[in-house]
C-alpha positions in Angstrom: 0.0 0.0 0.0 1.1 3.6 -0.7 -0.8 6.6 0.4 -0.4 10.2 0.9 -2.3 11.6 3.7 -2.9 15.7 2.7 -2.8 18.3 4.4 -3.4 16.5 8.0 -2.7 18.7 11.0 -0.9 15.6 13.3 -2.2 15.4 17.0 1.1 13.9 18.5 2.7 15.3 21.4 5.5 12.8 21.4 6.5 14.2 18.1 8.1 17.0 16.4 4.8 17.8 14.2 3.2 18.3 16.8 -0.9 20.4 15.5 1.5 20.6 12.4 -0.4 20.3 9.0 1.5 18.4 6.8 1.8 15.5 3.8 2.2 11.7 5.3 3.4 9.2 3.0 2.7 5.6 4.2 4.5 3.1 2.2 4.0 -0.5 2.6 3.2 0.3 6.4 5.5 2.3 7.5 5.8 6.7 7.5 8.5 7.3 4.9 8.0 10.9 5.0 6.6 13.8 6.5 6.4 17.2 4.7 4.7 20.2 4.1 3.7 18.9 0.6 4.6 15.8 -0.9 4.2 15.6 -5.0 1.8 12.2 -5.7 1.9 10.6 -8.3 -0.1 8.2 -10.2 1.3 5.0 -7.9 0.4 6.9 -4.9 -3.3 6.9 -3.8 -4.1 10.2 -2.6 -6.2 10.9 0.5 -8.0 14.2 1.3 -10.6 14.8 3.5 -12.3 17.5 4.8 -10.6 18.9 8.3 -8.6 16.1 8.3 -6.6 15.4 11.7 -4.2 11.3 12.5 -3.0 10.5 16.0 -1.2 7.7 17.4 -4.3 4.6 16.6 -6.9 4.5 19.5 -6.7 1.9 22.0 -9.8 0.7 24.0 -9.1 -1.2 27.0 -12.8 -3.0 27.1 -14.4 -4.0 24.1 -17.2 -6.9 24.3 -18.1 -9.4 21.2 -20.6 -12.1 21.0 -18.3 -14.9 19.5 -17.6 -17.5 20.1 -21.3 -18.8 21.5 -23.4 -15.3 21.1 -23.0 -14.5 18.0 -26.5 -13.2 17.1 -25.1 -10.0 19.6 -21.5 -8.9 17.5 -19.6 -11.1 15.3 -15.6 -10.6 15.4 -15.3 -9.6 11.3 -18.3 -7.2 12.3 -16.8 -5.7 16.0 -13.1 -5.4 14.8 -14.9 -3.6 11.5 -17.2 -1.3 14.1 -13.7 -0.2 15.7 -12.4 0.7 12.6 -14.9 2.7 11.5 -14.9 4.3 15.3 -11.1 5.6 14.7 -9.7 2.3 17.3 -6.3 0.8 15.5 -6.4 -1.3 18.8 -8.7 -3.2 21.2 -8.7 -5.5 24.5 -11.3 -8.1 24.0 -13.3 -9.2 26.8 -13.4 -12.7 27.9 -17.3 -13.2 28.4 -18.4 -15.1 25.4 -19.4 -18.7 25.6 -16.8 -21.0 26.3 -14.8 -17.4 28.4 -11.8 -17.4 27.3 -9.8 -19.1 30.0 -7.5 -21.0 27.9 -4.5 -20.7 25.8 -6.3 -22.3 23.0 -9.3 -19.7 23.2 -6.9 -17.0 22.8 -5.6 -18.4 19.6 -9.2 -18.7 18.4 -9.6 -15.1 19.3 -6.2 -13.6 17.7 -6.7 -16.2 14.7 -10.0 -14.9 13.5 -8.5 -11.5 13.7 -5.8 -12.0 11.2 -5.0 -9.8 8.6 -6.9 -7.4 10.2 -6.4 -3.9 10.2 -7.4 -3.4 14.0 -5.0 -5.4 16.6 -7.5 -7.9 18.7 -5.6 -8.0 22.1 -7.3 -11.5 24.2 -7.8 -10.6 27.7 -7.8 -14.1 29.5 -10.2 -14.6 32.6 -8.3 -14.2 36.0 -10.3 -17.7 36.9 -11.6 -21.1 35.8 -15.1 -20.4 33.4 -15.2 -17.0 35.4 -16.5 -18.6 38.4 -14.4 -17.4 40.8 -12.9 -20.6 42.5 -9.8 -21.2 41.0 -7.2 -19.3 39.0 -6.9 -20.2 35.0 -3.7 -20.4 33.3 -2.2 -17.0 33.5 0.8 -17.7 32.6 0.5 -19.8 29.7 -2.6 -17.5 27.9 0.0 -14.5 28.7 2.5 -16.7 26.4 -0.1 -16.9 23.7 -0.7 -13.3 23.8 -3.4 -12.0 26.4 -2.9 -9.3 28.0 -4.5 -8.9 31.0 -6.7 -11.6 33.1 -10.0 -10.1 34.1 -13.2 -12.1 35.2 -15.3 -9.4 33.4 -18.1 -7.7 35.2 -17.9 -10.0 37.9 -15.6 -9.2 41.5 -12.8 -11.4 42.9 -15.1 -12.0 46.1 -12.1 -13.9 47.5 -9.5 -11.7 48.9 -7.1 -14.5 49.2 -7.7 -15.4 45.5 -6.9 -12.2 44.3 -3.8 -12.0 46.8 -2.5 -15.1 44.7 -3.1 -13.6 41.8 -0.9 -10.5 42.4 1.8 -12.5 43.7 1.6 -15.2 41.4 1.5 -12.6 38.1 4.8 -11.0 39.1 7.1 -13.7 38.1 5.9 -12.7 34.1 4.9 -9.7 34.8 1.3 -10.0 33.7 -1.5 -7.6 34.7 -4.8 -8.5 36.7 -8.1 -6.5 36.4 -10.6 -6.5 39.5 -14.0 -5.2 38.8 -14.9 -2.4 41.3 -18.5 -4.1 42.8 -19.3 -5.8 46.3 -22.1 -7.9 45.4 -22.9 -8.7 49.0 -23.7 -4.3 49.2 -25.2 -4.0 45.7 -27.6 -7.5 45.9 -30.0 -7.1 43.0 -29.7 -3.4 42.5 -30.6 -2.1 38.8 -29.6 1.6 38.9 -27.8 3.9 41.3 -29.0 4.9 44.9 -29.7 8.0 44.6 -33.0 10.3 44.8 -33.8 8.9 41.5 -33.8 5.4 42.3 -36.3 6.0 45.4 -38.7 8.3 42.8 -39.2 5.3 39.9 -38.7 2.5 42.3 -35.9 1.0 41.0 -33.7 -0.8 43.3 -30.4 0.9 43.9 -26.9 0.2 43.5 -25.0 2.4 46.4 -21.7 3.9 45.7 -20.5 1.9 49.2 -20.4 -1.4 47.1 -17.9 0.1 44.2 -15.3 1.9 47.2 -15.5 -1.0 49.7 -13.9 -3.2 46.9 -11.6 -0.6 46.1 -10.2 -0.3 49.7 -9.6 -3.8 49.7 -8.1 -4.4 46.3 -5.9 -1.3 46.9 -5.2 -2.8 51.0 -4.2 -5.9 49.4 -2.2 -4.8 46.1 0.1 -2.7 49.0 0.6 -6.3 50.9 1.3 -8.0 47.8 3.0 -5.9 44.8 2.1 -6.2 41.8 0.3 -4.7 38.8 -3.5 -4.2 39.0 -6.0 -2.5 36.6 -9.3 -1.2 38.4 -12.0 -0.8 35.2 -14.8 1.9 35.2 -15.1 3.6 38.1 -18.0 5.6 38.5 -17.8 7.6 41.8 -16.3 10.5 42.7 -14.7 8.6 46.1 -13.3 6.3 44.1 -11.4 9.2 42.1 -9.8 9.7 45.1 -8.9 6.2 46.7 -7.3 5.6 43.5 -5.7 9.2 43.9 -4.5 8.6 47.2 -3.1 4.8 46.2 -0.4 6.5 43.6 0.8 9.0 45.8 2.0 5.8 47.8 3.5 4.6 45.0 1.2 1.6 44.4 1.1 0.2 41.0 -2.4 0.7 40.1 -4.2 1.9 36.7 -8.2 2.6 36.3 -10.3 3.7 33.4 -13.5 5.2 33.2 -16.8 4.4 30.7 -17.5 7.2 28.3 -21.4 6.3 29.7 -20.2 7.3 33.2 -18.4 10.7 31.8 -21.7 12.0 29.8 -24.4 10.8 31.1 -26.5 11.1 34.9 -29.1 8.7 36.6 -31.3 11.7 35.6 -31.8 9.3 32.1 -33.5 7.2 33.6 -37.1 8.7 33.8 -38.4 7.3 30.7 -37.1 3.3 32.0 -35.3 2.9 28.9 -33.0 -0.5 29.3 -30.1 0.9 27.0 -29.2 2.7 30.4 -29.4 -0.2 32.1 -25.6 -0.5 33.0 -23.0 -1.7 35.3 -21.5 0.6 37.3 -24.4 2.0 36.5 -25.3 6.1 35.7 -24.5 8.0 38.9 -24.8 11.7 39.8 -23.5 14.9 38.2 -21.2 15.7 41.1 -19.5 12.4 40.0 -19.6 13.3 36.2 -17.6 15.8 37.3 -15.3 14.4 39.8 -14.3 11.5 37.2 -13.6 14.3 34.5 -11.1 16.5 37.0 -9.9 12.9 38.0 -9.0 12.1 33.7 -7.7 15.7 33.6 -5.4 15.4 36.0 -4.2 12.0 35.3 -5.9 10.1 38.5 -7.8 8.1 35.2 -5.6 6.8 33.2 -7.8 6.3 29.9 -11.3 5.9 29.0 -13.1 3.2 27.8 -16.3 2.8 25.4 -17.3 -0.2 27.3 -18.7 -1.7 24.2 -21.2 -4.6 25.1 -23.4 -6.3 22.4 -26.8 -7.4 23.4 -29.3 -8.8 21.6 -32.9 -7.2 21.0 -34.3 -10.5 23.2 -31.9 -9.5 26.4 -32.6 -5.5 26.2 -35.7 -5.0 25.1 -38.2 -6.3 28.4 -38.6 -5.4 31.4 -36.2 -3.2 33.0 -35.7 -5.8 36.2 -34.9 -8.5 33.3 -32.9 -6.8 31.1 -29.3 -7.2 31.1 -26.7 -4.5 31.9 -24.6 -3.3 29.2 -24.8 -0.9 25.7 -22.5 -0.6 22.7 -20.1 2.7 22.7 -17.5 2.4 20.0 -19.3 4.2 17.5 -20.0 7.7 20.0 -16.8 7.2 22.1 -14.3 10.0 20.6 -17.6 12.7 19.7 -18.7 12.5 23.1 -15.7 12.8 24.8 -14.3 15.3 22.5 -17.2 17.6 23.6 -16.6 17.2 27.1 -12.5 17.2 27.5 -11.0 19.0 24.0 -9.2 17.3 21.3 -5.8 16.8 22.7 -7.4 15.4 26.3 -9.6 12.9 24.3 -6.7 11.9 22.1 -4.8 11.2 24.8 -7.7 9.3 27.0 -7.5 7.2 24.2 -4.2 6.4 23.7 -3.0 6.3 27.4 -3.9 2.9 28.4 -1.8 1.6 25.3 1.1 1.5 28.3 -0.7 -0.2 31.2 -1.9 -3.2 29.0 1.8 -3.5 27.2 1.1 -2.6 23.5 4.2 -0.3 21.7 2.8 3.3 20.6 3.9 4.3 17.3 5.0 7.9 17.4 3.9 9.7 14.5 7.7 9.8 13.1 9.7 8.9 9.3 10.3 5.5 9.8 8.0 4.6 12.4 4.8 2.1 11.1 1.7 3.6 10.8 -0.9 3.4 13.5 -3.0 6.3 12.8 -6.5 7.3 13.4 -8.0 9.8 10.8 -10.5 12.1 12.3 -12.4 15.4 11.9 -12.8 17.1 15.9 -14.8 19.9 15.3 -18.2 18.6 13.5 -21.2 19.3 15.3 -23.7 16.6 15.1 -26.1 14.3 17.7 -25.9 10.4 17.8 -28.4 8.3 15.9 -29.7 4.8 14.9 -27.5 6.0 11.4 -24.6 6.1 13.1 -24.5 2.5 14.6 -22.6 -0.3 13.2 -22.6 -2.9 15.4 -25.2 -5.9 15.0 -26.8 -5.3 18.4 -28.3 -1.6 18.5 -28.6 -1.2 22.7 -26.7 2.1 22.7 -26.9 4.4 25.7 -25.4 7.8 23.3 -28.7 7.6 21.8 -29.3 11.8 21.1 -26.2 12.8 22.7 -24.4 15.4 21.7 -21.0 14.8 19.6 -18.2 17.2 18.8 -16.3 15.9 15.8 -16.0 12.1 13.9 -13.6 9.5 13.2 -13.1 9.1 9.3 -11.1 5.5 9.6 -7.8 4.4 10.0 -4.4 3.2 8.8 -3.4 0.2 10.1 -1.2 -3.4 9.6 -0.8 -1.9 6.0 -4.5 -1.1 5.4 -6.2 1.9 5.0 -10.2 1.6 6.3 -12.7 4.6 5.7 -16.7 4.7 6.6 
């Protein structure tokens, strides 16, 4: 493949271009040269688009697709094509399909049906047998075949002890171990936050006390034992500050955010739509904003779209029976481009690239290309149009966006919508 990219202004801050507009040329995957113009010619394909902007690929640290076992929710071909189309060169593949993904031979499925791929499909093991809790899978030998972190997803190491072993046991390869911030022995069968709304519609509540508990103890026990440990959407403005408080120690410890939990309040919930039906779930605006002065400041490492296929059967009932979860690649980078400014959403994106072990490619001659191509400064709202995945449960429904992804370049490839 060889392309010129035209007149892009390059959002780097690692590089000398630096909100430069200049001339990329990409040949057979790599950035052979960087100018203020570049002559084409008729063996190079040229690329113009309007307002066009490339960063270091998007990363997303939590990405959910059906196969293997639910494929009526997101196929792989279909996901990894929905993150290219969303501007992600990059994503972290949960491990809740059906058989999880707590083998070494599941993570070759899962990297194999992603070959040749423009977006990189990272396998992120489970941290225990089937996700059950019990016993821990082989993390060592799925970190051999290429996951890259071990995370029971959506469900909490109950067991202190287990997770004890797990951080002591990881440190010998270095691997990294996700706990999901969520006492289920507080939260029982809560559906939304507790809050003021929750009491109004009469929906049982989730209390902020069952995300921080866990929190204190995963941090309590990740000071006992070392380690590295990756603590995944937070959604309260206490546990900005645990997680604060736990670096200033010195304690190795990483969290994300969902972009749900950024933009949107419990105040959705009026109309008992199930596409807010999440986990954590919507919480107040005094933690929208905690959560945005805690990615500002680099207490949040990254954010995450939190993408979760499911199908019409699973959403669309009662909102008691409905499961938890919505899609979010396709509105990720508009809505948090509104909220935080193109170079803070560029780097939310990008950040988390370092905690899970995948190289950045700065935006250099020589270096291989690993760009998104995007356009930050298009008004426009989120729609049923804009949706790509095969399950439509999306929680960005009307919401406001500030800018769009046009594709990316990637393993040699070039995608566009």
């Amino acid at each position: 493949m060889k392309i010129v990219l035209k007149s892009a202004t390059i959002v780097d801050a690692s590089s000398k271009h630096h909100l430069k507009k200049r001339d990329v040329l990409i040949e057979n995957g790599k950035i052979s040269k960087i100018a203020a113009t570049i002559p084409t010619s008729a063996k190079v394909k040229e690329i113009t688009l309007k307002n066009l902007h490339i960063s270091q690929g998007w990363f997303d640290s939590s990405v959910s697709f059906g196969e293997p076992g639910f494929e009526e929710r997101e196929t792989i071909e279909n996901g990894l094509k929905t993150a290219a189309h969303s501007g992600f060169t990059s994503v972290a593949v949960n491990a809740n399909s059906f058989p999880v993904t707590d083998s070494k031979g599941h993570i070759k499925f899962l990297k194999s049906k992603a070959e040749n791929n423009a977006v990189n499909l990272y396998p992120i093991g489970t941290l225990t047998i089937g996700s059950k809790g019990i016993d821990l899978a082989e993390l060592y030998d799925m970190q051999n075949e290429g996951a890259v972190s071990f995370y029971d997803y959506k469900s909490p190491v109950a067991n202190p002890n287990l997770l004890k072993i797990a951080l002591q046991y990881t440190q010998n390869f270095d691997g990294l171990i996700q706990s999901f911030p969520f006492d289920k022995s507080v939260a029982r069968n809560g559906m939304v936050n507790e809050e003021v709304n929750s009491t109004r519609l009469g929906l049982k509540g989730i209390p902020a006390l069952s995300e921080e508990l866990q929190i204190i103890r995963d941090l309590y026990i990740l000071e006992y034992t070392g380690g590295k440990l990756h603590i995944p959407t937070i959604s309260t403005k206490k546990s900005v500050g645990l997680i604060k408080d736990a670096k200033k120690k010195g304690l190795n410890v990483s969290c994300s955010v969902s972009i749900f939990n950024l933009v949107l309040t419990d105040d959705v919930l009026e109309g008992f739509d199930t596409n807010y039906k999440l986990l954590p779930p919507l919480r107040t605006k005094e933690d929208n904003n905690a959560l945005l002065k805690g990615l500002k400041d680099g207490t949040i490492d990254g954010v995450t779209s939190d993408h979760n296929p499911i199908d019409v059967e699973h959403k669309k009932t009662e909102f008691e029976h409905a499961y938890f979860g919505s899609i979010g690649l396709e509105g990720c980078f508009g809505a948090l481009n509104l909220h935080v400014g193109m170079e803070a959403a560029i780097n939310a994106l990008t950040s988390l690239k370092k905690t899970f072990g995948i190289t950045s490619e700065k935006i250099e001659e020589g270096n291989k290309a690993d760009l998104t191509l995007f356009n930050p400064d298009e008004s426009s709202e989120f729609s049923e149009n804009d949706i790509i995945s095969t399950s439509k449960n999306t929680a960005l429904l009307g919401v406001k966006l500030m800018g769009h992804p046009y594709g990316i370049v990637a393993n040699n490839q070039l995608v566009l919508k």
